[in-house]
N, C-alpha and C positions, 0 to 999 in steps of 0.2 A: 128846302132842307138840304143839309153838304152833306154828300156823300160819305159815307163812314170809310177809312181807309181799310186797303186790304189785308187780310190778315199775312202773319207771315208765312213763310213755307214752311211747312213740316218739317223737322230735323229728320233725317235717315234712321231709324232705330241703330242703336251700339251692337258689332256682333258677338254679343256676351258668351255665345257656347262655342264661337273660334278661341275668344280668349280663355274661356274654364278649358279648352283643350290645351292651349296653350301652355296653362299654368299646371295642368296635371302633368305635362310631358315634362314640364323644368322643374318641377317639385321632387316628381320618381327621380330625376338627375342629380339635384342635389341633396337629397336623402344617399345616393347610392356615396357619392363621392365621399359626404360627412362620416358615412359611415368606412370608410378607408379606402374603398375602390379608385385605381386611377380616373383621373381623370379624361385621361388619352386614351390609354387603352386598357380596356375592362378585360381581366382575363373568360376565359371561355366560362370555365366554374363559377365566376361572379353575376357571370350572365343569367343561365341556370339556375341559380341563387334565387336570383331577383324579378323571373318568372319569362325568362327566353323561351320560344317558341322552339323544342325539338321531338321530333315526331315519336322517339322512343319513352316520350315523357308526356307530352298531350295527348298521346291515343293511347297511354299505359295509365287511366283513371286521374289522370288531371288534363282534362279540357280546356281548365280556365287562362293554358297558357296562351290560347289563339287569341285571349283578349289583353290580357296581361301582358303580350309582346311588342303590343303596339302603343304603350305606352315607355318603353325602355329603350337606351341607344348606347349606340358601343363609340363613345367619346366624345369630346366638346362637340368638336369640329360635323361628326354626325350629327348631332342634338340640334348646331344653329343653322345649316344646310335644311333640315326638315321642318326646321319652326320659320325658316324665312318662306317656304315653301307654302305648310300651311297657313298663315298669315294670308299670302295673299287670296291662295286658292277659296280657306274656307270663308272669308268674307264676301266671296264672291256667291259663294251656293248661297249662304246663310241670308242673302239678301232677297233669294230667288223661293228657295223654301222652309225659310226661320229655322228660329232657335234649337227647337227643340230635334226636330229633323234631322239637321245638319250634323248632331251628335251619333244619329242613331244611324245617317250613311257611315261617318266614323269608324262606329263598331259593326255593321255589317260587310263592310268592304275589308275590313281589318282582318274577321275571319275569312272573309271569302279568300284573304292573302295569305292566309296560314294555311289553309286548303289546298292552293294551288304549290306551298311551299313542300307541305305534308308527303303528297303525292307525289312531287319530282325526287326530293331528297329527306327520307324520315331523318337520316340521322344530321343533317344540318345544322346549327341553331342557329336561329334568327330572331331579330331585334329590331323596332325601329317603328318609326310612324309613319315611315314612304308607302308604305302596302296600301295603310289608309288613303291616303293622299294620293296616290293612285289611281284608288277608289275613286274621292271627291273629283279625281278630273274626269274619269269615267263618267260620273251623273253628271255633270257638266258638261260635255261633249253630245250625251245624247239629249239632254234638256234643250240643250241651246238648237239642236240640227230640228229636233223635232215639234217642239214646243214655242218656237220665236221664227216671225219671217225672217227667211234666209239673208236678204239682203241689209236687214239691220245688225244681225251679229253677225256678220259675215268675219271681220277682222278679230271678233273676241273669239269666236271658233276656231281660229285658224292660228292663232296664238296658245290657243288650248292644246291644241293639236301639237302644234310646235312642244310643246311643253315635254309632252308626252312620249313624244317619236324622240326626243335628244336624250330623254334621262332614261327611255328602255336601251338607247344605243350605247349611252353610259353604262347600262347594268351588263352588258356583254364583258364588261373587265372581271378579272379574277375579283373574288372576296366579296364581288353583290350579288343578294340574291334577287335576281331577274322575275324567278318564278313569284316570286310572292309580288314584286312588282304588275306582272304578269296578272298573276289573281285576279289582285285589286283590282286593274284597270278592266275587265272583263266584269266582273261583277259588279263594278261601278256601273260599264254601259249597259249591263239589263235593267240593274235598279231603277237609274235614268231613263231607261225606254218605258216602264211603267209609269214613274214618277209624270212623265213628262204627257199623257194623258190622263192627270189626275190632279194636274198643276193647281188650279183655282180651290180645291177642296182639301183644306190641311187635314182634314182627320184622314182622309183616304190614301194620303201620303204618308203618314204614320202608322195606317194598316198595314199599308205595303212594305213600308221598311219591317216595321215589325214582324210580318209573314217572310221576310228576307232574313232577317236573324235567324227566326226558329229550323227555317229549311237552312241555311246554312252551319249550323249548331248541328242540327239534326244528321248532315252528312258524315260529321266525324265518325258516327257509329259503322256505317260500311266498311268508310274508309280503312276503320281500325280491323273489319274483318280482311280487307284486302291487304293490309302489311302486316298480317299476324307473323307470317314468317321475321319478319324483318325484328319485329316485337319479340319474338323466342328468342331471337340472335344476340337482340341489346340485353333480355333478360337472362340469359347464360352467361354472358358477360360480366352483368351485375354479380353474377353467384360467384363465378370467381375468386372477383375482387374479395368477397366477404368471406372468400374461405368456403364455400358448400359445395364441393366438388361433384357432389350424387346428383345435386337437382343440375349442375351445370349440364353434365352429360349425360342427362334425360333428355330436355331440352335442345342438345345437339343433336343426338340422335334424328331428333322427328324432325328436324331443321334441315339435316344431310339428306332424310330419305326425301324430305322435300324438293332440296336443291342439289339435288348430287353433283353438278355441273358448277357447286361455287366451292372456289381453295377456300377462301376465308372459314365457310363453315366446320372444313377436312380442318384445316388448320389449328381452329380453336379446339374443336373436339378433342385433335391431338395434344395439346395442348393439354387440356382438360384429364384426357388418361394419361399422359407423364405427371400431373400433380397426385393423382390418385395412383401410381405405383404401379400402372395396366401396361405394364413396358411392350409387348406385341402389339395390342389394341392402337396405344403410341405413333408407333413405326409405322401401322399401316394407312393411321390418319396424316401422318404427317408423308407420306410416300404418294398418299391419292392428292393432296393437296399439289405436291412440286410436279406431279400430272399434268395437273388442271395451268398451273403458273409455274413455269421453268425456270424464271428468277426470283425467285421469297425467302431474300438470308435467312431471317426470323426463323421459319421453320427449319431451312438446312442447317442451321448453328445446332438446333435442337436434335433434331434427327441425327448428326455426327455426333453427337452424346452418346444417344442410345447405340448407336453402329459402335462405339467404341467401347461400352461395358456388353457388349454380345459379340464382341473378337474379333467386328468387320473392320480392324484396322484402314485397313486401304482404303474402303469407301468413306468412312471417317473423314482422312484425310483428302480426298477429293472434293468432299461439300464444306470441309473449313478453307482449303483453299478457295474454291469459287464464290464462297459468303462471303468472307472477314474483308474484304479488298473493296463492298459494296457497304459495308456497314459501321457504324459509329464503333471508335473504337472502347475495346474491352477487354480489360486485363483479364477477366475469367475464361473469356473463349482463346485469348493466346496462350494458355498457360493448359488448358484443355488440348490444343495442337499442338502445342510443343510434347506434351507425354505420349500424344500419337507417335508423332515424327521418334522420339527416343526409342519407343519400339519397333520401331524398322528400322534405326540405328542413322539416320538423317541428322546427325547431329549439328550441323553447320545449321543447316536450316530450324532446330528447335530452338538455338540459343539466339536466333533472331526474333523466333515468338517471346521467347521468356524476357527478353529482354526490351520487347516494346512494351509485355506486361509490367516490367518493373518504369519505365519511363511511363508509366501512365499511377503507378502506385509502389512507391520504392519504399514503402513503411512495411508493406506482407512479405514476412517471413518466409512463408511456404513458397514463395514467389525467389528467393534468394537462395533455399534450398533446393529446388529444383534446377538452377542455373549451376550452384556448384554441381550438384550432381554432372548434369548435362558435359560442364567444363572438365568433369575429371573421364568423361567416359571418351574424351578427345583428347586427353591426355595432359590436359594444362592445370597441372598439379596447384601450382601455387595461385594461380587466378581463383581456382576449385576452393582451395581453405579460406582463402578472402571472403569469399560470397557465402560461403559455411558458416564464419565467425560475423557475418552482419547478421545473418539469418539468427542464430542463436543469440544475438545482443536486441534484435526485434523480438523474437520468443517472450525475450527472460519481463520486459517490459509491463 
């Protein structure tokens, strides 16, 4: 009897949940673009939008953005960088602990990367599928060290590694965030150190992921009691914006007694009682803030306001001189110093404020009457009627 020929070898199963990863990260991408977002560069807002990962917004009753972040990426050039990345990586695990797994280190390492993001910078926002991927070399690094004789993957570990030590040293540049890098690749190697005594037994590995989800899910709740301040701050913020001055500077309030040592909070507060008409209250938040920080135009443009409808002329002019020279220019704050300087009779030096104000917006009126004025109290009568009769031909408009 002839021996039957041997069968052939088993094909490698296809890594079909690298590729649904794949395809979900370049779907959200070109959804985002179709829907008019650059392609290059996604403004912050469109980020946000489209469900970026920032700490004043996942720990402020939407969570979903730890998962939702790591499906999103801020331009091309991002998006092919972390799909050429996971490509290779995840075909790699996915081969070690399947399909379904492979998905679920994904979304565990992904929040473990929002975690680690949360915690260093709430107000951040972060995007991108590297945290995951991080992740997966994380469960790789510790799979492989601990689960496989050393001397067989010696050179795939050691590559892994490389991988990992080049793109953390990359993330030391401005504009990446490290920390979520960071996360991942830490939550990867515990997941990994479980996984990797439980290797042979897939349901046991899909507990564990699964028990890594829910504990990592589950941290957000601390977390959010540990940056509640941080959380008061972005939601005073928010009131602001919208107009609600009373709840803004509730909010401050317990925010200052909390942090009395931060300008920002003095600052906003102040901020907050000059919208609300608390002109002393004002002064004394904006006074404790340039305390705390000796350079913060922001506040000193504002506080030389209020010093100037309360008759502190000269201090006034003290804090627009030391601001304006550090800050974007502004025809309302030159033309605020220049009525200072005319009352102390500085008149040289106010027609150089009015007159950057008008080089910056030569259509205001009010801006052209106060230059004549300025010019006739120096005696230049006929330059004085020119900038009178422009002023009065923008008026009449």
């Amino acid at each position: 009897m002839s021996e039957l020929p041997a069968p052939p070898p088993a094909r490698p199963p296809q890594p079909w949940a690298t590729y649904l990863l794949l395809a979900v990260n370049i779907g959200v991408f070109v959804a985002m673009v179709v829907s008019g977002i650059s392609i290059m560069k996604p403004t912050t807002d469109d980020l946000i939008r489209w469900g970026a990962d920032v700490g004043a917004l996942t720990l402020n009753n939407q969570p979903w953005r730890a998962v939702t972040s790591s499906f999103l990426h801020i331009g091309l050039i991002h998006l092919l960088l972390n799909m050429w990345c996971l490509i290779n990586l995840g075909r790699m695990l996915e081969m070690i602990v399947g399909g379904w797994n492979t998905l679920l280190v994904y979304l565990a390492t992904g929040i473990g990367s929002a975690l680690a993001s949360l915690t260093w910078d709430s107000f951040r926002v972060s995007a991108g599928a590297s945290g995951s991927i991080f992740g997966i070399t994380g469960v790789l690094l510790s799979i492989l060290y601990f689960a496989f004789p050393r001397e067989r993957v010696r050179p795939l570990l050691v590559n892994v590694a490389q991988f990992a030590g080049i793109n953390l040293v990359y993330g030391l540049v401005g504009g990446v965030d490290n920390m979520a890098h960071l996360g991942g690749l830490i939550s990867g190697l515990l997941i990994g150190f479980f996984l990797s005594r439980t290797l042979k037994n897939a349901i046991a590995c899909t507990a564990i992921l699964v028990c890594a989800i829910a504990v990592a899910s589950a941290l957000l709740l601390p977390l959010r009691t540990l940056k509640a301040d941080t959380l008061r701050l972005f939601n005073a913020e928010e009131a602001l914006e919208h107009g609600d001055t009373t709840s803004a500077i509730s909010l401050l309030q317990v925010y200052t007694k909390n942090k009395p040592d931060d300008p920002e909070g003095h600052a906003t507060l102040g901020y907050a009682f000059h919208d609300a008409k608390r002109i002393p209250e004002a002064i004394r938040e904006y006074e404790r803030a340039l305390a705390l920080r000796h350079s913060y135009p922001d506040v000193e443009v504002n506080l030389a306001a209020l010093y100037h409808t309360q008759n502190r002329v000269d201090e006034a002019i003290k804090l627009y001189s030391r601001a304006l020279p550090k800050m974007k220019p502004d025809a309302r704050f030159y033309l605020d110093f220049a009525q200072a300087l005319n009352e102390r009779q500085r008149y040289a030096e106010a027609e150089t404020q009015v007159r950057k104000a008008i080089a910056l917006d030569d259509k205001d009126g009010a801006a052209h009457f106060l230059l004549a004025r300025t010019l006739a109290l120096q005696g230049k009568e006929d330059e004085a009627a020119r900038e009178y009769k422009r002023g009065q031909a923008l008026v009449k408009r």
